[in-house]
Biopython code that builds the backbone (N, CA, C, O; Angstrom):
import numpy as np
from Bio.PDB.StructureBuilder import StructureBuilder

atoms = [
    (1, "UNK", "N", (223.130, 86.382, 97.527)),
    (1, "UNK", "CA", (222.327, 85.388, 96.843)),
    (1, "UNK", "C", (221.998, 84.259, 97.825)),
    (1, "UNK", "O", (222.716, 83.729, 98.673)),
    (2, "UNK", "N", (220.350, 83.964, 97.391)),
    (2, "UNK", "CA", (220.043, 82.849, 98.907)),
    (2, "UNK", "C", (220.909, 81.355, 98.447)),
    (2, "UNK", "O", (221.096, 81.136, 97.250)),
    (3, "UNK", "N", (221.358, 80.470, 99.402)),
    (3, "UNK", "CA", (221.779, 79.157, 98.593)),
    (3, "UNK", "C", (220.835, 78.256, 99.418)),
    (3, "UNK", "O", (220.507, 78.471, 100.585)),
    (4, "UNK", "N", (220.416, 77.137, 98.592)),
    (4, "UNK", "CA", (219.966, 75.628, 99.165)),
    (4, "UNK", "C", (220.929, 75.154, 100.037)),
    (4, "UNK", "O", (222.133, 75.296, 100.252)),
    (5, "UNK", "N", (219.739, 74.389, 100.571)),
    (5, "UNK", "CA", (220.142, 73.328, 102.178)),
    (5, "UNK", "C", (220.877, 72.417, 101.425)),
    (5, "UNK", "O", (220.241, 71.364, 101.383)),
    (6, "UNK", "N", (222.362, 72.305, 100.555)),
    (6, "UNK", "CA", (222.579, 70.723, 100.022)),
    (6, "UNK", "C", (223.831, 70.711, 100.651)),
    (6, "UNK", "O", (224.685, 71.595, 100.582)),
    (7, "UNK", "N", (223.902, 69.383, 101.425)),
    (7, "UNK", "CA", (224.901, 69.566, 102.500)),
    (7, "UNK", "C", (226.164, 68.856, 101.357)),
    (7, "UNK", "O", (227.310, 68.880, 101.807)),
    (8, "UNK", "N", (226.034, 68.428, 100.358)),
    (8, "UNK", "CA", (227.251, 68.034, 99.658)),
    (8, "UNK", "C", (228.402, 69.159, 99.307)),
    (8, "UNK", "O", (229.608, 69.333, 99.483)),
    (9, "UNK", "N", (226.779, 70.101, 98.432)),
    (9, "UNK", "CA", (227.553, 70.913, 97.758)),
    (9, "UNK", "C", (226.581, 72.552, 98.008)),
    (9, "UNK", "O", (225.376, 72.481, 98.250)),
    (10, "UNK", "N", (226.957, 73.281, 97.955)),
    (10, "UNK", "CA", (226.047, 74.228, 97.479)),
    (10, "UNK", "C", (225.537, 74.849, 96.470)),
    (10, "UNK", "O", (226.138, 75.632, 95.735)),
    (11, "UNK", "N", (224.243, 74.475, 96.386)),
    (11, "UNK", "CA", (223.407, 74.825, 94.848)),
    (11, "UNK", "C", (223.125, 76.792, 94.549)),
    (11, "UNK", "O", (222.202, 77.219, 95.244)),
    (12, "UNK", "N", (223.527, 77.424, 94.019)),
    (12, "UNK", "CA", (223.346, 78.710, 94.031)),
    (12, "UNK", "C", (221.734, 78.531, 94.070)),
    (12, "UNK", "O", (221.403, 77.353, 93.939)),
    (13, "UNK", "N", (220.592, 79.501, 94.232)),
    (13, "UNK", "CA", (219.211, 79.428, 93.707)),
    (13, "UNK", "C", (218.978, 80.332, 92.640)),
    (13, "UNK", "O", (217.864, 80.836, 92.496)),
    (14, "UNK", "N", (219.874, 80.573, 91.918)),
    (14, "UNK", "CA", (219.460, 81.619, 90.900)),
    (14, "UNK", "C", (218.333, 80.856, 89.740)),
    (14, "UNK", "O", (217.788, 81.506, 88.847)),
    (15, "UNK", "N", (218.115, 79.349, 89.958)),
    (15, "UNK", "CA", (217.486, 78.662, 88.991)),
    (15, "UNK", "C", (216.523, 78.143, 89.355)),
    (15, "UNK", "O", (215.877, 77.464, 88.558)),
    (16, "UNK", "N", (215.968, 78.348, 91.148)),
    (16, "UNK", "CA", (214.810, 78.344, 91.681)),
    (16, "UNK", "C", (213.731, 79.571, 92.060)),
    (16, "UNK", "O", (214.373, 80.618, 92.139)),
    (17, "UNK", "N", (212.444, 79.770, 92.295)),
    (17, "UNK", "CA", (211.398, 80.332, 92.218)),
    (17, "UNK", "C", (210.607, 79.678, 93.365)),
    (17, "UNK", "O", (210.520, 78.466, 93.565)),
    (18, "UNK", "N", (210.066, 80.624, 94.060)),
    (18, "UNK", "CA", (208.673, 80.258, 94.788)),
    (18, "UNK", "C", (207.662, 80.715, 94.480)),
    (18, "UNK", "O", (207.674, 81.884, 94.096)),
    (19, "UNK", "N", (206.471, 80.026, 94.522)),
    (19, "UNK", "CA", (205.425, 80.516, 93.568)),
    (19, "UNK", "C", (204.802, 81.793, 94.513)),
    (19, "UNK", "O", (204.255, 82.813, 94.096)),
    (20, "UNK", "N", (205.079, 81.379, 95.986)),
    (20, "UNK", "CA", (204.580, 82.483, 96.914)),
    (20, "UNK", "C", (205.043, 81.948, 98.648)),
    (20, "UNK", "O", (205.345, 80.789, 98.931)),
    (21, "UNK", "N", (205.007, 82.850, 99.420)),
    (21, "UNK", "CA", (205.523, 82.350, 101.164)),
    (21, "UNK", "C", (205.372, 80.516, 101.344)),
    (21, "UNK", "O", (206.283, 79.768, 101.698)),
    (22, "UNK", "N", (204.248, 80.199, 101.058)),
    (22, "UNK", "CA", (204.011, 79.180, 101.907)),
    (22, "UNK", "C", (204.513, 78.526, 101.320)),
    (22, "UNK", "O", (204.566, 77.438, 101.893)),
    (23, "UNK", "N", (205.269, 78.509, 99.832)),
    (23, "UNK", "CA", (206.223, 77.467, 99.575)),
    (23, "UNK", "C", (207.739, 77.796, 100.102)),
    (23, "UNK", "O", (208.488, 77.009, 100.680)),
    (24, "UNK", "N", (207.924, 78.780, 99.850)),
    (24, "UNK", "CA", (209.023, 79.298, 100.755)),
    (24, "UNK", "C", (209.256, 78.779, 101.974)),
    (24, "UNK", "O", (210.351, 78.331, 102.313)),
    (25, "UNK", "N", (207.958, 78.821, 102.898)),
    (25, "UNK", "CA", (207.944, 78.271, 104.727)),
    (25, "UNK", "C", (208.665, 76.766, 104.383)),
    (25, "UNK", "O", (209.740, 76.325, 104.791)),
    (26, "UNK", "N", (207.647, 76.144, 103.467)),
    (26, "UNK", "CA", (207.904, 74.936, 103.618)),
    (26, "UNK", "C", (208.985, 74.214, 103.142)),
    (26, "UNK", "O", (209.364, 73.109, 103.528)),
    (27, "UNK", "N", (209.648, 75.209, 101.916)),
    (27, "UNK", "CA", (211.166, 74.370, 101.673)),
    (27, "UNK", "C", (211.884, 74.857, 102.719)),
    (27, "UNK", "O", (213.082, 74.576, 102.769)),
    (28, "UNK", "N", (211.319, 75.633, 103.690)),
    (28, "UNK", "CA", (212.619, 76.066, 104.973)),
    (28, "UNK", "C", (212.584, 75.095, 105.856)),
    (28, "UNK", "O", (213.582, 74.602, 106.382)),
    (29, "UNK", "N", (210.948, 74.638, 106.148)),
    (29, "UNK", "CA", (210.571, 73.633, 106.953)),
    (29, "UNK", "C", (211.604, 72.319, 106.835)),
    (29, "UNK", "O", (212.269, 71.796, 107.729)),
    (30, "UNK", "N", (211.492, 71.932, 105.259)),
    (30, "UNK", "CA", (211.510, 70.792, 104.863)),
    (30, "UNK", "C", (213.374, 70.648, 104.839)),
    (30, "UNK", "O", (213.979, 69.577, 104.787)),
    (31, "UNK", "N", (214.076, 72.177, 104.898)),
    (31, "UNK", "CA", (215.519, 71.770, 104.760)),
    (31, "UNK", "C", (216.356, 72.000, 105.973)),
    (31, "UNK", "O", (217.566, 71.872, 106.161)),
    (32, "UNK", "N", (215.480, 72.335, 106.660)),
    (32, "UNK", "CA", (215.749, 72.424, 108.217)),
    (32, "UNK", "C", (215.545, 70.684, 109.078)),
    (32, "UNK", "O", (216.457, 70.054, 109.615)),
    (33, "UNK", "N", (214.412, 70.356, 108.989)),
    (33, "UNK", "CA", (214.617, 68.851, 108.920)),
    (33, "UNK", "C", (215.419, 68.262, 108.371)),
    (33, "UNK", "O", (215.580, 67.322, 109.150)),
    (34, "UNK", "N", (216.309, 68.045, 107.287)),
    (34, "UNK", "CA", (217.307, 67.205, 106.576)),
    (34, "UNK", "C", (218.779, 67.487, 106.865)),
    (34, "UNK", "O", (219.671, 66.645, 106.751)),
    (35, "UNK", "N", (218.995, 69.119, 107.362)),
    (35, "UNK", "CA", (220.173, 68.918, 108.184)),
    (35, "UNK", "C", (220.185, 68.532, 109.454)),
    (35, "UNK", "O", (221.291, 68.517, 109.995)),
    (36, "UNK", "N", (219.168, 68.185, 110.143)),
    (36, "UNK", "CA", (219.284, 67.734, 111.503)),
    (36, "UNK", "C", (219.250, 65.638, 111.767)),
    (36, "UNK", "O", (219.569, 64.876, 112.679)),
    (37, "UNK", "N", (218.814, 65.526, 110.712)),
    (37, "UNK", "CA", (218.840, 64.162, 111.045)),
    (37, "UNK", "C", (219.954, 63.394, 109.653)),
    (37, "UNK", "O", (219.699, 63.514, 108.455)),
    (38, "UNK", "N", (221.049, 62.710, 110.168)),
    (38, "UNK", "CA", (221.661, 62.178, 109.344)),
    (38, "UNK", "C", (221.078, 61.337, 107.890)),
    (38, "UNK", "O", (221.357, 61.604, 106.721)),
    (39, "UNK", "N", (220.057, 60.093, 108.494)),
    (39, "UNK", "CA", (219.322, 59.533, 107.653)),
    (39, "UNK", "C", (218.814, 59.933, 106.588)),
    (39, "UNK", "O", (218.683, 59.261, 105.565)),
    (40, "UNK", "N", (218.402, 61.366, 106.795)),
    (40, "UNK", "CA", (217.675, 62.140, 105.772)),
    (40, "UNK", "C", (218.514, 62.820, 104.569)),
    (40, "UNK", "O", (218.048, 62.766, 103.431)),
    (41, "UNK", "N", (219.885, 63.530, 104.845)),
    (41, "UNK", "CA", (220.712, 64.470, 103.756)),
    (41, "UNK", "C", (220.783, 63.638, 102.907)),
    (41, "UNK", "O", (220.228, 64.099, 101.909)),
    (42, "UNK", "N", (221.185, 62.568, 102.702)),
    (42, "UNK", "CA", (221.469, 62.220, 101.578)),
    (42, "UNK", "C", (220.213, 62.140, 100.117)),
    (42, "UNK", "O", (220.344, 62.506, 98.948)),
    (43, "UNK", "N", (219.195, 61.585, 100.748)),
    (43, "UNK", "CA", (217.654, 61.940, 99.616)),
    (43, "UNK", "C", (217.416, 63.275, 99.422)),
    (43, "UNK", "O", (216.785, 63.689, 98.449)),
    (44, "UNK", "N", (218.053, 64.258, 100.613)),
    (44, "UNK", "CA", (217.391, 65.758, 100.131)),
    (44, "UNK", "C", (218.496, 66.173, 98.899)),
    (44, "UNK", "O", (218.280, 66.746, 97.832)),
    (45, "UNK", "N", (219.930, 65.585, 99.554)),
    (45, "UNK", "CA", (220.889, 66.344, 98.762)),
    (45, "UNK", "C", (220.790, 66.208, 97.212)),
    (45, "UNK", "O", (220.958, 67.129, 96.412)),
    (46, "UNK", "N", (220.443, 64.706, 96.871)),
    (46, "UNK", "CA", (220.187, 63.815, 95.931)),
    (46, "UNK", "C", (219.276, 64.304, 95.342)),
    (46, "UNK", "O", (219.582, 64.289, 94.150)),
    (47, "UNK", "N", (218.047, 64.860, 95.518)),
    (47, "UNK", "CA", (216.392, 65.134, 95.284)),
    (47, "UNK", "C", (217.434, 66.787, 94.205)),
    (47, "UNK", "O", (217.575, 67.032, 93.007)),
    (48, "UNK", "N", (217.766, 67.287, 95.131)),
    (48, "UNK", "CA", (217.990, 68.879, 94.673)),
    (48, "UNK", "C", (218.753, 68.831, 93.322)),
    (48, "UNK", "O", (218.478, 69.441, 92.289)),
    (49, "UNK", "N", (219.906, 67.856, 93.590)),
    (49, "UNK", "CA", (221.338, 67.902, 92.565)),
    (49, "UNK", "C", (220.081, 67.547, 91.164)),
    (49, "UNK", "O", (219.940, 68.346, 90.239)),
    (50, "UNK", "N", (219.482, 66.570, 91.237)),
    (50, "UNK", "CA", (218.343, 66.003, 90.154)),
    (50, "UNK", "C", (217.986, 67.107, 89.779)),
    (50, "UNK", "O", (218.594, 67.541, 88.800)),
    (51, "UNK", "N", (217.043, 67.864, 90.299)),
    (51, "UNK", "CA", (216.102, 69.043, 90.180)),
    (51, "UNK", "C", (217.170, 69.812, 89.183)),
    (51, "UNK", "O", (217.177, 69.851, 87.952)),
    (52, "UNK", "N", (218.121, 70.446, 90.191)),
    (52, "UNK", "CA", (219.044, 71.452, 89.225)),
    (52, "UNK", "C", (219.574, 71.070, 87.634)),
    (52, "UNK", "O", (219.697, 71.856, 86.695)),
    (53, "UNK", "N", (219.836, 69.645, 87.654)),
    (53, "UNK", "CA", (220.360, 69.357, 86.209)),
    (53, "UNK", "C", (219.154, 69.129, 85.398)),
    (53, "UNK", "O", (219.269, 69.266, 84.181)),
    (54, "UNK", "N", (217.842, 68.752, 85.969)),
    (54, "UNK", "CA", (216.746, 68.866, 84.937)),
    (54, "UNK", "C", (216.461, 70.053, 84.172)),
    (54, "UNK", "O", (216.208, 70.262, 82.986)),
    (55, "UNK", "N", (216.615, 71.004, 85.544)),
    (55, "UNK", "CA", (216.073, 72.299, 84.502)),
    (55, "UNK", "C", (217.348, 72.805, 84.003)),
    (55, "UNK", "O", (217.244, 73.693, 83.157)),
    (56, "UNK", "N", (218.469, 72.465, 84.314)),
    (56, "UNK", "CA", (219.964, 73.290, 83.279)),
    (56, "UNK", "C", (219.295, 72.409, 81.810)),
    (56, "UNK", "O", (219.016, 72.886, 80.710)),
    (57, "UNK", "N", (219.224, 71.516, 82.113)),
    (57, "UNK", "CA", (218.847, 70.757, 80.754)),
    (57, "UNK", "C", (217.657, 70.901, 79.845)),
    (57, "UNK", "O", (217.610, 70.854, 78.616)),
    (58, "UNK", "N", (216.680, 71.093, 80.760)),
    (58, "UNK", "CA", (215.651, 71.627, 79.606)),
    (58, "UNK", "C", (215.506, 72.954, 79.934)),
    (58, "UNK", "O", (214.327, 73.304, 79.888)),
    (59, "UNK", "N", (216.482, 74.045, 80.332)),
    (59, "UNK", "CA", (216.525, 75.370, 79.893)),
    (59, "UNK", "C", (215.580, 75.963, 80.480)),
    (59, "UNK", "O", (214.932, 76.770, 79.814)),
    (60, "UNK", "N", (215.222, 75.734, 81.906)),
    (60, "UNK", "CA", (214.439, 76.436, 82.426)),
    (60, "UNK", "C", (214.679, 76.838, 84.419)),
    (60, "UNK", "O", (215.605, 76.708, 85.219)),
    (61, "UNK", "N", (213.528, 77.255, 84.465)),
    (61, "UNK", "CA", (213.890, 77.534, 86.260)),
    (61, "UNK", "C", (213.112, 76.512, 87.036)),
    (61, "UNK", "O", (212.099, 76.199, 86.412)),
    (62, "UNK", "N", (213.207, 76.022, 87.929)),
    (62, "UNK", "CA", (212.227, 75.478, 88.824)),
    (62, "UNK", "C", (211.656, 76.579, 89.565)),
    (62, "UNK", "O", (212.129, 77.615, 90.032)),
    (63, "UNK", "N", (210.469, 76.044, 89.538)),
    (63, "UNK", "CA", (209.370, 76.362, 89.898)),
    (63, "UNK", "C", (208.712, 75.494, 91.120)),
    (63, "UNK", "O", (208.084, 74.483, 90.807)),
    (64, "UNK", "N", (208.887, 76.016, 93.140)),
    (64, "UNK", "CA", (208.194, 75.603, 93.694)),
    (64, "UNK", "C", (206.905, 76.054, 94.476)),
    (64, "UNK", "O", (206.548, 77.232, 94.477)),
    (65, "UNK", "N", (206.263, 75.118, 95.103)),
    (65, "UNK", "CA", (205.252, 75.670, 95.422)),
    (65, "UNK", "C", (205.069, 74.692, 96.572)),
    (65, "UNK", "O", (205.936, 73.823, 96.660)),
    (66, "UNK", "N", (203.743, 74.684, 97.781)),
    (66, "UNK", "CA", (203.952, 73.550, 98.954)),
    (66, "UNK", "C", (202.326, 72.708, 98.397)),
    (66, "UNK", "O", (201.273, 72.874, 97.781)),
    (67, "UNK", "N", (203.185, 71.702, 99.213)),
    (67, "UNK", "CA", (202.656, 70.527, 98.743)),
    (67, "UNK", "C", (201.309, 70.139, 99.758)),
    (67, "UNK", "O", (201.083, 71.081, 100.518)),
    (68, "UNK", "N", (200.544, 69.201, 99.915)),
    (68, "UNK", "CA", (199.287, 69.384, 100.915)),
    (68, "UNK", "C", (199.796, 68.375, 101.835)),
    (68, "UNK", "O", (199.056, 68.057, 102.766)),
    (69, "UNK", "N", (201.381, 67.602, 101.687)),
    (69, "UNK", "CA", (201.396, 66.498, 102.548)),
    (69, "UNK", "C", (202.709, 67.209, 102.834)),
    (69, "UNK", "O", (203.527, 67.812, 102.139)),
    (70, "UNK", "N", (202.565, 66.822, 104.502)),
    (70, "UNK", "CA", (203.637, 67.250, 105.240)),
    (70, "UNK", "C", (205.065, 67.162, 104.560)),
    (70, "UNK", "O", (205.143, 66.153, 103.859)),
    (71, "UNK", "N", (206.458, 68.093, 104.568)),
    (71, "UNK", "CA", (207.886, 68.252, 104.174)),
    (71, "UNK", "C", (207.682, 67.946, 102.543)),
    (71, "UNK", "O", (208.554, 67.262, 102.006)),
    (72, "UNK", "N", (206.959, 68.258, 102.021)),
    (72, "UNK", "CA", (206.533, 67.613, 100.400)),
    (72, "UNK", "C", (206.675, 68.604, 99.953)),
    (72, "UNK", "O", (206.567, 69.571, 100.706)),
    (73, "UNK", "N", (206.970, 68.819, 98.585)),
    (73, "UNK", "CA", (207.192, 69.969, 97.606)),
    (73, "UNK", "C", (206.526, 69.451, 96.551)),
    (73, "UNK", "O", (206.809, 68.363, 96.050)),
    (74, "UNK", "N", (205.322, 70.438, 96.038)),
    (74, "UNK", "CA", (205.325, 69.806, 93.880)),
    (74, "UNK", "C", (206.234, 71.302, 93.175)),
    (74, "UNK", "O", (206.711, 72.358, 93.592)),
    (75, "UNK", "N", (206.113, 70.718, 92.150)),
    (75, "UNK", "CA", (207.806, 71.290, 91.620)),
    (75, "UNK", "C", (207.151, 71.522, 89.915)),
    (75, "UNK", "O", (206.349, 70.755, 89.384)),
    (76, "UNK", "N", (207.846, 73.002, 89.164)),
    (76, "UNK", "CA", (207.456, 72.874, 87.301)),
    (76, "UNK", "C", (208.620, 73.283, 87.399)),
    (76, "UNK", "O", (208.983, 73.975, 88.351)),
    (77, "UNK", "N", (209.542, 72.858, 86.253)),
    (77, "UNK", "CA", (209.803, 73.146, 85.286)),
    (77, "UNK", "C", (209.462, 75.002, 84.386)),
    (77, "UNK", "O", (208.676, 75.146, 83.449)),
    (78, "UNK", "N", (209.968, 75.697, 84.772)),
    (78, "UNK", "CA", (209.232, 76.912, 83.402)),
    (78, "UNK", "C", (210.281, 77.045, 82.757)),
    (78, "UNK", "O", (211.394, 77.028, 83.284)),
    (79, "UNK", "N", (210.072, 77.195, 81.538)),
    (79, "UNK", "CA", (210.804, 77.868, 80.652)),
    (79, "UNK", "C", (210.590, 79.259, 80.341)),
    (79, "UNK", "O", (209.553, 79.754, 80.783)),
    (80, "UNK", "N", (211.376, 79.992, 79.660)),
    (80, "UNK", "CA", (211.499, 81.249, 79.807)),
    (80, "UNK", "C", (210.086, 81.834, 79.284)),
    (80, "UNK", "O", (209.677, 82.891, 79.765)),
    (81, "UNK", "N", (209.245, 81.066, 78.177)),
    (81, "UNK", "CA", (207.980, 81.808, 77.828)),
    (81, "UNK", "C", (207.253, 81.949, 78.083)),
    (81, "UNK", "O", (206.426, 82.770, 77.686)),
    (82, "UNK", "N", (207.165, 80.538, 79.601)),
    (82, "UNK", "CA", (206.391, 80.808, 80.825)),
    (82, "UNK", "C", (205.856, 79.458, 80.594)),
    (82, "UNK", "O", (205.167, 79.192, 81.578)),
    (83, "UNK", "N", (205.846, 78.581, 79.848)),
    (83, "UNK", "CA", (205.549, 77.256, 79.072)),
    (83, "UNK", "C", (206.033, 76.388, 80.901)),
    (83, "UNK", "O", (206.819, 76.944, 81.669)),
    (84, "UNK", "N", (205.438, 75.189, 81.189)),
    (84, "UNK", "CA", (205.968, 74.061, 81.686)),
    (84, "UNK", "C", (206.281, 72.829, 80.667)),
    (84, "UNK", "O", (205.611, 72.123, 79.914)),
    (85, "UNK", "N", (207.991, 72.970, 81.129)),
    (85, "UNK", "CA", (208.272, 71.679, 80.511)),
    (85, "UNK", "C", (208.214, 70.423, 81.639)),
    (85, "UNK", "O", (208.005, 69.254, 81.315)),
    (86, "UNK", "N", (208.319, 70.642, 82.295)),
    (86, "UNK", "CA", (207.738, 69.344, 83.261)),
    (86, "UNK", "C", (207.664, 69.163, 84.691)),
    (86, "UNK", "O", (208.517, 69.813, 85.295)),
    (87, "UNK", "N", (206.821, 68.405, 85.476)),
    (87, "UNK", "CA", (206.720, 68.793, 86.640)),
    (87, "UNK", "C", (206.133, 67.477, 87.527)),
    (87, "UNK", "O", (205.894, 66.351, 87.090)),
    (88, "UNK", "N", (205.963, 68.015, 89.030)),
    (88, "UNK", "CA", (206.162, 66.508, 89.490)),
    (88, "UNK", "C", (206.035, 66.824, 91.406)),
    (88, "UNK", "O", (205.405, 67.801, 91.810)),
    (89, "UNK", "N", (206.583, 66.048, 92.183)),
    (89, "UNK", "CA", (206.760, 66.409, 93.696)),
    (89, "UNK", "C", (207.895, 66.189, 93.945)),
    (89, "UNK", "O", (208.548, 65.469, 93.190)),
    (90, "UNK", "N", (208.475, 66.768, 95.120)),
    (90, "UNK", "CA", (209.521, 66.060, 95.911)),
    (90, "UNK", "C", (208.788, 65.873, 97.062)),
    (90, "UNK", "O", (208.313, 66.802, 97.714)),
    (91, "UNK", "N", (208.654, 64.454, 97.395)),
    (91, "UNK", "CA", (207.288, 64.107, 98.165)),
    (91, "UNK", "C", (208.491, 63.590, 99.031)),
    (91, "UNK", "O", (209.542, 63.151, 98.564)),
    (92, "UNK", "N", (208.161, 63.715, 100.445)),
    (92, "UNK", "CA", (208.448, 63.072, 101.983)),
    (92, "UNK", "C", (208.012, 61.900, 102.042)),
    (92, "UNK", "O", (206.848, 61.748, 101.669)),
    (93, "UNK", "N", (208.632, 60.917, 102.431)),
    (93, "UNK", "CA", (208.338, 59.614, 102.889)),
    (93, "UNK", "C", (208.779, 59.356, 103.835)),
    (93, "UNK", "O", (209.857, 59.937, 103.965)),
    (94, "UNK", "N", (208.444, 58.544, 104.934)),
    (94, "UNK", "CA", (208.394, 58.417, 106.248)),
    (94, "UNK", "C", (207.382, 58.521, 107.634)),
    (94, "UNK", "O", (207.467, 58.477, 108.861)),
    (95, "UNK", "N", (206.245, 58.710, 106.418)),
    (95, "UNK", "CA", (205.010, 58.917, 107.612)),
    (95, "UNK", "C", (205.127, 58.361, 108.747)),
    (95, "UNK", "O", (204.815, 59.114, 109.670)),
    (96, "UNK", "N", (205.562, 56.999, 109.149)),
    (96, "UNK", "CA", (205.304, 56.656, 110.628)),
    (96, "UNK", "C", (206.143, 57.085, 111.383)),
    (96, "UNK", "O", (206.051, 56.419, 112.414)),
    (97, "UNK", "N", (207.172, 58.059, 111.506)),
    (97, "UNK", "CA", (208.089, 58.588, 111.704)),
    (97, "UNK", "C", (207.684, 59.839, 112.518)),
    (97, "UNK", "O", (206.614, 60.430, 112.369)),
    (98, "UNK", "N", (208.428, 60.098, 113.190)),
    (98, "UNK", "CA", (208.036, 61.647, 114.116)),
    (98, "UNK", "C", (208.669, 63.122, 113.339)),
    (98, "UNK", "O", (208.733, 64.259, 113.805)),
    (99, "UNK", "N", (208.979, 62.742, 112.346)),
    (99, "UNK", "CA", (209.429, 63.898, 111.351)),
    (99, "UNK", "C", (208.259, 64.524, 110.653)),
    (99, "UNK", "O", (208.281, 65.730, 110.407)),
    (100, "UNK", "N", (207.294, 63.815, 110.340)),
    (100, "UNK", "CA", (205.978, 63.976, 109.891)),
    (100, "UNK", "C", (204.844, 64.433, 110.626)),
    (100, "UNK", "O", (203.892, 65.049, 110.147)),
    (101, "UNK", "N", (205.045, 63.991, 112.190)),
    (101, "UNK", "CA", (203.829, 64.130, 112.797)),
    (101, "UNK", "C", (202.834, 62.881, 113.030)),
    (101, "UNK", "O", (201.755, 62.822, 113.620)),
    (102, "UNK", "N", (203.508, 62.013, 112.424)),
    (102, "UNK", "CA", (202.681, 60.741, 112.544)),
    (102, "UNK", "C", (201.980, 60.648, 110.753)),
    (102, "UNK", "O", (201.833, 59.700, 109.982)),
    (103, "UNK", "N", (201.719, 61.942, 110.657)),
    (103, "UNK", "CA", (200.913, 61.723, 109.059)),
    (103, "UNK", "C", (201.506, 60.296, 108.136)),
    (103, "UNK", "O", (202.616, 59.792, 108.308)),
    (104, "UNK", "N", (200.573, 59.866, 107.242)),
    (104, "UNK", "CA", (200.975, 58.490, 106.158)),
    (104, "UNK", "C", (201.460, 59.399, 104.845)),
    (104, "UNK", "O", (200.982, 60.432, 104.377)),
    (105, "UNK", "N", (202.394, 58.741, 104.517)),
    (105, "UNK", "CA", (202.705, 59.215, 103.382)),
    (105, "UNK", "C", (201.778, 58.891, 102.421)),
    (105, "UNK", "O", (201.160, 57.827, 102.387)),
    (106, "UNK", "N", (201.681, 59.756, 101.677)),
    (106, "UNK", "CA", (200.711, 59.702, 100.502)),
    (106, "UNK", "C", (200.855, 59.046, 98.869)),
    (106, "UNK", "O", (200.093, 59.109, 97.905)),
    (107, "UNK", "N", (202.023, 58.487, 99.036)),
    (107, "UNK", "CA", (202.600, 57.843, 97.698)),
    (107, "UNK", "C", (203.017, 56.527, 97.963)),
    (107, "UNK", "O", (203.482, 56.142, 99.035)),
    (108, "UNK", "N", (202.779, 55.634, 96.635)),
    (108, "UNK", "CA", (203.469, 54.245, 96.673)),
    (108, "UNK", "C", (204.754, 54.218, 96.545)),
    (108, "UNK", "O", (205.054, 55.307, 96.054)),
    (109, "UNK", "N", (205.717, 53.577, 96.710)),
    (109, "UNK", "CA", (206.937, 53.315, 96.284)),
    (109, "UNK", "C", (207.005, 51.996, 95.859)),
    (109, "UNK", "O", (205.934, 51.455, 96.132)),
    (110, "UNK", "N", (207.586, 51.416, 95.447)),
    (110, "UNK", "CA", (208.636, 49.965, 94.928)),
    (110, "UNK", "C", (209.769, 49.662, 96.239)),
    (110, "UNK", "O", (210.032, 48.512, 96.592)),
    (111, "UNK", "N", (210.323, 50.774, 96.826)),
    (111, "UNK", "CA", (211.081, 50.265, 97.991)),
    (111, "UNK", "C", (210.652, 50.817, 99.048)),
    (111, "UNK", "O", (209.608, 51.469, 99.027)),
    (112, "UNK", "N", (211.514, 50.625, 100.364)),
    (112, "UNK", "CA", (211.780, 51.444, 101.185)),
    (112, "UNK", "C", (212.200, 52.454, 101.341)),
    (112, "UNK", "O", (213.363, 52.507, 101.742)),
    (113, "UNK", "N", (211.363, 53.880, 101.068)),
    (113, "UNK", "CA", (212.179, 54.941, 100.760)),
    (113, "UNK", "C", (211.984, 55.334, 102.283)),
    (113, "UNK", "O", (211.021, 54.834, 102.863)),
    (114, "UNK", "N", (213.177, 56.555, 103.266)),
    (114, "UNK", "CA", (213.198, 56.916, 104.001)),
    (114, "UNK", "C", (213.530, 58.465, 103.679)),
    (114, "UNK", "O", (214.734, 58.711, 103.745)),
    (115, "UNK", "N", (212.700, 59.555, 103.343)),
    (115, "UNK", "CA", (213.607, 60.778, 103.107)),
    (115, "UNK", "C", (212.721, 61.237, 101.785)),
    (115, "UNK", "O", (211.672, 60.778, 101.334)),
    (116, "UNK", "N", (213.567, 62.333, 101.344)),
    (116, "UNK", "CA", (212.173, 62.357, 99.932)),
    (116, "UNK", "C", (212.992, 61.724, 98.548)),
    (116, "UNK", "O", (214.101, 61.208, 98.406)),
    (117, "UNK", "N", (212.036, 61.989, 97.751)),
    (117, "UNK", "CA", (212.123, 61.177, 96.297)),
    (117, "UNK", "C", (211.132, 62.277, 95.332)),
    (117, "UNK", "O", (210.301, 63.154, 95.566)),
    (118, "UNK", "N", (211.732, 61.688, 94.191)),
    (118, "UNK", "CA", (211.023, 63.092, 92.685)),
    (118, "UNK", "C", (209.871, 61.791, 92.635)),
    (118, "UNK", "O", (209.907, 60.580, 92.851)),
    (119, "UNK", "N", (208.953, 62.683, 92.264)),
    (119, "UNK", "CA", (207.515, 61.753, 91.760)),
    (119, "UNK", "C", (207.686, 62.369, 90.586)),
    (119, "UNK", "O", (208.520, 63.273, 90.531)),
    (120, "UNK", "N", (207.089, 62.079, 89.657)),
    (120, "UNK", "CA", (206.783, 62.790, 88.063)),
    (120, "UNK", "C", (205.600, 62.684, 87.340)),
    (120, "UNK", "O", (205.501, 63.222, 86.237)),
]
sb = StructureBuilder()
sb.init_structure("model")
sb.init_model(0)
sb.init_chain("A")
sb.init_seg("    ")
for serial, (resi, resn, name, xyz) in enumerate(atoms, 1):
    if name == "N":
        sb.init_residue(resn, " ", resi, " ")
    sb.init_atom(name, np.array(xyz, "f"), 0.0, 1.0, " ", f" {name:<3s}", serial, name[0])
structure = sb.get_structure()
């Protein structure tokens, strides 16, 4: 069984989905970056543990797919009838950063985020 990059703990993936490769590439992309730089595990580890108890809770699988902005994920919710109960990004922040490529992040925040964060 494949497991997630969560350097706390390890998340089984029996409750994640890729919609197809290039989301696949990019959560490899995106969790390959977060074990290499300290700064970063803690928002990825944080981002995932969230994800997993949303969908234990509303009874469904996550659902990813890649996002159009660099280390970014958008993310559903399915439930078993194929229904979305809810959905959102795990968007990268840090554009001026060499983790990105230089790219701007594409979202507002309220703080200083360094690492990713759930949009909804």
């Amino acid at each position: 069984m494949m497991k997630t990059v969560c350097l706390e703990v390890e998340l089984e993936m029996d409750w994640i989905t890729f919609r197809n490769d290039l989301a696949r590439e990019r959560y490899d992309e995106a969790a390959t970056l977060a074990t290499k730089h300290d700064v970063l595990r803690k928002s990825w580890d944080d981002c995932w543990k969230t994800l997993k108890n949303l969908s234990i809770n509303l009874k469904g699988k996550l659902e990813l797919v890649q996002d159009f902005a660099p280390m970014s994920l958008a993310w559903a919710i399915i439930r078993e009838d194929g229904t979305c109960s809810f959905n959102g990004g795990l968007i990268f922040h840090g554009g001026n950063e060499e983790w990105s490529g230089g790219f701007p992040t594409l979202a507002v925040t309220l703080d200083n985020v360094t690492g990713w964060s759930i949009h909804t």
